[in-house]
Backbone as JSON Lines, residues from 0, in Angstrom:
{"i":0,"aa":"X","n":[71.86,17.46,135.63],"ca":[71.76,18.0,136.98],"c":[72.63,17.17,137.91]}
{"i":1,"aa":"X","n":[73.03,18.13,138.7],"ca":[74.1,16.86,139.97],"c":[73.62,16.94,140.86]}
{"i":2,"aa":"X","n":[73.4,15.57,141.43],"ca":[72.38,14.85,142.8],"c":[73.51,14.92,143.47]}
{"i":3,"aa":"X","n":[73.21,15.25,144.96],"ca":[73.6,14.86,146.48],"c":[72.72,13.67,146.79]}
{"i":4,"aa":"X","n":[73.57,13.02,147.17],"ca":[72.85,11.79,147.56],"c":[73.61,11.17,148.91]}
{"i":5,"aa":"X","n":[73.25,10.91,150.42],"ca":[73.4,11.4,151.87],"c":[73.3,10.44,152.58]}
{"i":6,"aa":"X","n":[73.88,9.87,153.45],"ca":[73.15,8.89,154.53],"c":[73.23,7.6,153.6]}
{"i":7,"aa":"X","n":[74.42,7.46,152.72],"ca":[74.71,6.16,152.38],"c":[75.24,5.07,152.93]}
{"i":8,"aa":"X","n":[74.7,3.92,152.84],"ca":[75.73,2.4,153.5],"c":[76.98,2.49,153.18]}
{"i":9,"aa":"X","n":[77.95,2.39,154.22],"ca":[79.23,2.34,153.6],"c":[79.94,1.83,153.35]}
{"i":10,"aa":"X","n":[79.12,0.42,152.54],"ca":[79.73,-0.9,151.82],"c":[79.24,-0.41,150.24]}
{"i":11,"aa":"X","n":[78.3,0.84,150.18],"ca":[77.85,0.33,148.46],"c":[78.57,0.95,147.59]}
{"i":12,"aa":"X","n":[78.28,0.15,146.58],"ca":[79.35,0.59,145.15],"c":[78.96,1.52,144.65]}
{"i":13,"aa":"X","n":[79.66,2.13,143.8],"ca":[79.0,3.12,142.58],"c":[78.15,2.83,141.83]}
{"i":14,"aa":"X","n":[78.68,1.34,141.34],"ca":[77.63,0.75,140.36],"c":[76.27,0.65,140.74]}
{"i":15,"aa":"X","n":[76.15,0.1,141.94],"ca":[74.8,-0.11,142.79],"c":[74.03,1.22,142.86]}
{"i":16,"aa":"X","n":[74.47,2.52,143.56],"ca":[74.23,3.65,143.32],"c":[73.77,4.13,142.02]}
{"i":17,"aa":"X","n":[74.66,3.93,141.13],"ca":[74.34,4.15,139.67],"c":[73.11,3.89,139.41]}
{"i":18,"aa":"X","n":[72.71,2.31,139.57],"ca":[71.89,1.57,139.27],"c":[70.38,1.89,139.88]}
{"i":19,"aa":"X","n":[70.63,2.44,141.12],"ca":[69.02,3.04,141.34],"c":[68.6,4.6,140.95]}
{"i":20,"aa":"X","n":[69.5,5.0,140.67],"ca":[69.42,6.21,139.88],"c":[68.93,6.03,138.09]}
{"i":21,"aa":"X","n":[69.52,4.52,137.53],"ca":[69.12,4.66,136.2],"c":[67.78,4.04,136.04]}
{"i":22,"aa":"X","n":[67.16,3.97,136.95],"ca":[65.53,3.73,137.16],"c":[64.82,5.33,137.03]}
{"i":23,"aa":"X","n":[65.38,5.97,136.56],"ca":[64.66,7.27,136.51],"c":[65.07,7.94,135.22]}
{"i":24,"aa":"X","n":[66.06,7.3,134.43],"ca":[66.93,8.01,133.01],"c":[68.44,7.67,133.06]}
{"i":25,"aa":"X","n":[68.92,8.65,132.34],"ca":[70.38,7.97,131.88],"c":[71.09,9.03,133.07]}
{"i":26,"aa":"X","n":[72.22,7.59,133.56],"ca":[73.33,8.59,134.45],"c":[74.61,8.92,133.78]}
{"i":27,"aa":"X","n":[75.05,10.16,133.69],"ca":[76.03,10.53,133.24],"c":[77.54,9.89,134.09]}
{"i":28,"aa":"X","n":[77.44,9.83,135.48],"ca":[78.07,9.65,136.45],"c":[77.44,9.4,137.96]}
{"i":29,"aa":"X","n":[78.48,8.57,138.35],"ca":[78.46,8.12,140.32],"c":[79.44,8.08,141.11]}
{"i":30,"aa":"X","n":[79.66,8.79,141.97],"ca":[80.01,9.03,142.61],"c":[80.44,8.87,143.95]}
{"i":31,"aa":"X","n":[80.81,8.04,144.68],"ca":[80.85,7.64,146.32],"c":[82.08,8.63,146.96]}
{"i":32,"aa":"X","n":[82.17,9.76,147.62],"ca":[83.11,10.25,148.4],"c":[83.92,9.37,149.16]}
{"i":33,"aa":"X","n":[84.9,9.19,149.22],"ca":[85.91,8.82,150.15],"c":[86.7,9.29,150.73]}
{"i":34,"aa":"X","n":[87.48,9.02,152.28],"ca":[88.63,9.38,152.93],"c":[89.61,9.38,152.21]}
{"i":35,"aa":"X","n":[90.54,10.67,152.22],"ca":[91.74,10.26,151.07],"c":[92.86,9.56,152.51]}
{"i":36,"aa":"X","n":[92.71,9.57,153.4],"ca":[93.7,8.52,154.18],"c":[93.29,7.25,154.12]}
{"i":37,"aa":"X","n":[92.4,7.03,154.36],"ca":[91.8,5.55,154.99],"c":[91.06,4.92,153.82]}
{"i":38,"aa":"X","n":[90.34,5.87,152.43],"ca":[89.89,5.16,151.93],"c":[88.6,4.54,151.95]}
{"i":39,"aa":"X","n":[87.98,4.36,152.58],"ca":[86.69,4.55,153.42],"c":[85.7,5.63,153.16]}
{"i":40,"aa":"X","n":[84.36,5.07,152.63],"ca":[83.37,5.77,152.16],"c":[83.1,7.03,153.37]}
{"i":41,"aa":"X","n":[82.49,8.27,152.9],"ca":[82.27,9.21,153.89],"c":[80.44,8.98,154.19]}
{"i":42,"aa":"X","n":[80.02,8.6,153.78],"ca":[78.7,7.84,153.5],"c":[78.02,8.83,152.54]}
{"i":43,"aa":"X","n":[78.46,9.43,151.77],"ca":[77.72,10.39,150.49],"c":[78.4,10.41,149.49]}
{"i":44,"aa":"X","n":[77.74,10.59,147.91],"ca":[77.93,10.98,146.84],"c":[77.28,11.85,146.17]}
{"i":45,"aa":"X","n":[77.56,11.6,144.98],"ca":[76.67,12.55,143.69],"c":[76.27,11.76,142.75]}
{"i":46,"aa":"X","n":[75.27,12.05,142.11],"ca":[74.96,11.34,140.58],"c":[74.75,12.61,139.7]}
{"i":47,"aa":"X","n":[75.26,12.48,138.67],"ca":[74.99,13.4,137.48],"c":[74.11,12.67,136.19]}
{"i":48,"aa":"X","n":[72.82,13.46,136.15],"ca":[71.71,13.07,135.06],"c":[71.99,13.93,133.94]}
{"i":49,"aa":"X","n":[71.76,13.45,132.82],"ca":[71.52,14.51,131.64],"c":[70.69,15.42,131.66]}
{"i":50,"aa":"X","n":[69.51,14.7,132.21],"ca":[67.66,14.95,131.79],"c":[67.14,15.39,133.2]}
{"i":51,"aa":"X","n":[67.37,16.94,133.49],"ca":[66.81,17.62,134.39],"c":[65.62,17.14,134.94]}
{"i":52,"aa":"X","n":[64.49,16.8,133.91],"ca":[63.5,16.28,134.67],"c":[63.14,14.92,135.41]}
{"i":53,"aa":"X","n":[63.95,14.2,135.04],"ca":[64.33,12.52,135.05],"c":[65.37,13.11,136.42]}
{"i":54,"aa":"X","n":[66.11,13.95,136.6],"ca":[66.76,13.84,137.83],"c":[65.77,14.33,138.87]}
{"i":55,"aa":"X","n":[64.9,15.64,138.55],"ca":[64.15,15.51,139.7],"c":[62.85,14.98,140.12]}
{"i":56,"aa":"X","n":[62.93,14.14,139.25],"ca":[61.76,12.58,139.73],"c":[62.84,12.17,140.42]}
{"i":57,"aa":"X","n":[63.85,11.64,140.38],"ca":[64.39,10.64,141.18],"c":[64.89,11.36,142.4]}
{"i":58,"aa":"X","n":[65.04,12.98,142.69],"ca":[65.12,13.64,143.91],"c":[63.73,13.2,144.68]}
{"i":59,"aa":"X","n":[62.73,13.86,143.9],"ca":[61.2,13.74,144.57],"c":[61.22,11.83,144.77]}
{"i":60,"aa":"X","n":[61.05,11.27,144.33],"ca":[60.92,9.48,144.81],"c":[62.11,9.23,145.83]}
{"i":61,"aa":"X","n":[63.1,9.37,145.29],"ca":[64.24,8.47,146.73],"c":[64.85,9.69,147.77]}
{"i":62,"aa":"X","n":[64.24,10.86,148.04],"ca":[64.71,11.05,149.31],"c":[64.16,10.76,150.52]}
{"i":63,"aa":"X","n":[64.6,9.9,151.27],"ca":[63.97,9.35,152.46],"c":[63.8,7.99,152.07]}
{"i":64,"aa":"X","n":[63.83,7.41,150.89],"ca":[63.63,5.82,150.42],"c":[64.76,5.14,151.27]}
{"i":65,"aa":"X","n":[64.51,3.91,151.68],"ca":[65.74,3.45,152.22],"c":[66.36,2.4,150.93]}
{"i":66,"aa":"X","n":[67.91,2.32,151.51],"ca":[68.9,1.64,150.05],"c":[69.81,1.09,151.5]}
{"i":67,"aa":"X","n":[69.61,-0.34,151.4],"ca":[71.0,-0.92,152.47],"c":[70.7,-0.32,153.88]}
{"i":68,"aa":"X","n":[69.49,-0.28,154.27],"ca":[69.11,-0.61,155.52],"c":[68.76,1.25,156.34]}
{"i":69,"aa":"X","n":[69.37,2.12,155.0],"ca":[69.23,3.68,155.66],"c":[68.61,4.28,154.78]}
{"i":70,"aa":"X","n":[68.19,5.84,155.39],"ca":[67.34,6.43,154.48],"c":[67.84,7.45,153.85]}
{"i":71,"aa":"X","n":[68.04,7.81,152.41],"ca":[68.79,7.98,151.91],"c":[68.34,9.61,151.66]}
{"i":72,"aa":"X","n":[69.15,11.1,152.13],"ca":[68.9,11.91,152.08],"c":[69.18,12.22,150.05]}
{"i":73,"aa":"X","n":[68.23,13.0,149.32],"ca":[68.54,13.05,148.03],"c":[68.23,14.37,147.65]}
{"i":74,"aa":"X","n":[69.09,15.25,146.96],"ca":[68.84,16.7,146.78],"c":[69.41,17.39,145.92]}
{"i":75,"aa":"X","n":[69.15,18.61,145.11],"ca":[70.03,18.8,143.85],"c":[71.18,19.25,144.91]}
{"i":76,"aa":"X","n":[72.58,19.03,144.47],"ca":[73.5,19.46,144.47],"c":[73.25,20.92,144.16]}
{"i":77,"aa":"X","n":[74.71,21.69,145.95],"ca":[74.77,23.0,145.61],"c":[75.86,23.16,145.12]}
{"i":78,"aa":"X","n":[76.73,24.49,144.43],"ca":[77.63,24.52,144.22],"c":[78.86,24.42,145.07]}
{"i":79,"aa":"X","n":[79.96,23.67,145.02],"ca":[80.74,24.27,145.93],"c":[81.54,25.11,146.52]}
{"i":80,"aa":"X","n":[81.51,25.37,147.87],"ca":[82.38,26.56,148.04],"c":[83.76,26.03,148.68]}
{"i":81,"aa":"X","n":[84.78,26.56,147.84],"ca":[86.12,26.36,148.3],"c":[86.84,27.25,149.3]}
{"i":82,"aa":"X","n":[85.54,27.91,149.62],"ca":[86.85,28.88,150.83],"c":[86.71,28.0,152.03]}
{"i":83,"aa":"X","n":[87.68,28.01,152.99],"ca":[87.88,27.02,154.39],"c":[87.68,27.88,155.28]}
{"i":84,"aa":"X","n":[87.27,29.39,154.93],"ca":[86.68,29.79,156.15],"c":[88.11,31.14,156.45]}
{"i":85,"aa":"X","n":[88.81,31.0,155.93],"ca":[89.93,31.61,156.01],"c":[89.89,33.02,155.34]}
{"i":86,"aa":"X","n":[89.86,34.2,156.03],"ca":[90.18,35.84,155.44],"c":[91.05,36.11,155.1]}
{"i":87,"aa":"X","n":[91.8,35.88,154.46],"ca":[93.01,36.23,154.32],"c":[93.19,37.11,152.88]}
């Protein structure tokens, strides 16, 4: 399953991220979004779990938990949509 994970510090690592996620099962992947100019966290990622149910224990426990001083919004990932809004 792929976690949204929201309202991140925007000093933490992946690894760190990773790491409170593998308190619930195995992570496939982590994720931190970044600015592609600046480089600079957008303050959200994703985690990808194997084990559907092991991901949504760790939705149900850490959304709203705080990690680095904020509270960390946590939710299955929706799909994304690539249109920009544009009819064309």
């Amino acid at each position: 399953m792929n976690i949204y994970v929201g309202n991140l510090q925007y000093g933490l690592s992946e690894d760190e991220l990773r790491s409170v996620f593998e308190e619930y099962g195995s992570v496939e992947s982590a994720k931190i979004i970044s600015d592609r100019e600046t480089g600079r966290s957008k303050g959200f990622g994703f985690v990808e779990m194997s084990d559907d149910s092991s991901a949504q224990d760790a939705i149900n426990d850490l959304d709203g938990a705080e990690l680095g001083g904020r509270a960390m919004r946590v939710s299955e990932a929706r799909p994304r949509n690539n249109s920009r809004g544009n009819n064309f």
